[in-house]
N, C-alpha and C positions, 0 to 999 in steps of 0.2 A: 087425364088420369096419369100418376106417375109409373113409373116402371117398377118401381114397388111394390104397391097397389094394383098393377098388370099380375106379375110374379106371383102376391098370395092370394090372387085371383083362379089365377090360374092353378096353382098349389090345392087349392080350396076344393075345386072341383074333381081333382083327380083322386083326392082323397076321398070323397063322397061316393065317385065312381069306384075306385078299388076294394072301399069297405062294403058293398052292395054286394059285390063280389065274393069277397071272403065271407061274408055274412052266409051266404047262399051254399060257399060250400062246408064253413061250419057244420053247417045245419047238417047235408047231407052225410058227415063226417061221425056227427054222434049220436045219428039217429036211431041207430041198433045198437048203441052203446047205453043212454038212455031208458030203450025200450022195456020191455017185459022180460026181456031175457036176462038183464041182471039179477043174479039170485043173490048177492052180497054186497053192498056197498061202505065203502071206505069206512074204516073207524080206529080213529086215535087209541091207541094202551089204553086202556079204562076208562073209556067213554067222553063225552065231550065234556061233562065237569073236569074230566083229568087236564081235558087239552087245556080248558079256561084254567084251572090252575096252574099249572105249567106257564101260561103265558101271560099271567099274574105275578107267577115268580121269577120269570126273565126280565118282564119287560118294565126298561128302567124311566120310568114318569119326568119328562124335564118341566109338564105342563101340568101340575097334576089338579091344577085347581080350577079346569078349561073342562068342558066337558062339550062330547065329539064324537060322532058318528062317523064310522069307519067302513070300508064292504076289502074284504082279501080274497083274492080269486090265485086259485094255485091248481096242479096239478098232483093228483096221490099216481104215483107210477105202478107197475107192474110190482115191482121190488120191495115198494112202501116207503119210496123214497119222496121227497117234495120237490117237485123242479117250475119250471114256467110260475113264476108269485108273481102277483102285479095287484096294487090298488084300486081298486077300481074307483071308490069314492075313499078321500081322506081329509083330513082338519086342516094340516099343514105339514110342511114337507119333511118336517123337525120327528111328526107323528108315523111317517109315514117310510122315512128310514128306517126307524127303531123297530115297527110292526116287521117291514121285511129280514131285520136284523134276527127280529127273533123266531120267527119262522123258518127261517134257515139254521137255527137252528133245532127244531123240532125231532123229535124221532123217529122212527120208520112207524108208517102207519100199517095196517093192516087191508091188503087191497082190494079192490072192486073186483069181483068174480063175476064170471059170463061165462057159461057152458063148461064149468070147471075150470074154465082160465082164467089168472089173474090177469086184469084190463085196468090202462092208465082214464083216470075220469078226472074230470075237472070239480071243484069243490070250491064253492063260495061260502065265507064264513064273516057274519057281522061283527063286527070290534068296539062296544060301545063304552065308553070313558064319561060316568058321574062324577060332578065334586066330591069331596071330604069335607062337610062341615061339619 
């Protein structure tokens, strides 16, 4: 076996190990965040047609005649602000720029309330791209 091959062997494994880990304390992390005791949860200015509009109106198609299945995992802060974006599933990488381009620049959302406090939640949202024929 090369040393290579040792290396992302090795690599492989400890990633497997460290996300078990974090997985575990995710979980414990949001699990009264989650719960029942959210009485509000996050909502874009005028509802999620607004957001799709908005991100209809940003976002600029290099591909537009590919159609693609996207997932955006992001953070709504305490403030309504959007930090932590990441892809979760995207088309390609061309898609997947632009999606984080324009999410950044989004506008303050409205935040996740827990016991009268504004709480930062994590928020998954689909991004699905049909042709134009």
């Amino acid at each position: 076996m090369s040393n290579i091959i040792k290396k992302a062997c090795i690599l492989l494994i400890l990633v497997f190990l460290s996300f078990d880990a974090q997985s575990q304390e995710l979980l414990m992390d949001t699990e009264d965040v989650y719960g029942a005791e959210i009485s509000a949860y996050p909502e874009f200015p005028g509802g999620m047609k607004e957001f799709f509009d908005f991100f209809n109106t940003e976002f600029k198609a290099q591909n537009s005649k590919t159609e693609s299945k996207n997932l955006v995992s992001f953070n709504v802060e305490p403030d309504g602000s959007i930090k932590k974006i990441k892809l979760l599933q995207f088309s390609d990488a061309e898609t997947a720029v632009e999606i984080i381009r324009v999410m950044k620049m989004s506008p303050k959302w409205k935040p996740a309330m827990k016991n009268g406090k504004a709480v930062s939640v994590e928020m998954k949202i689909p991004i699905v791209f049909t042709s134009r024929q």
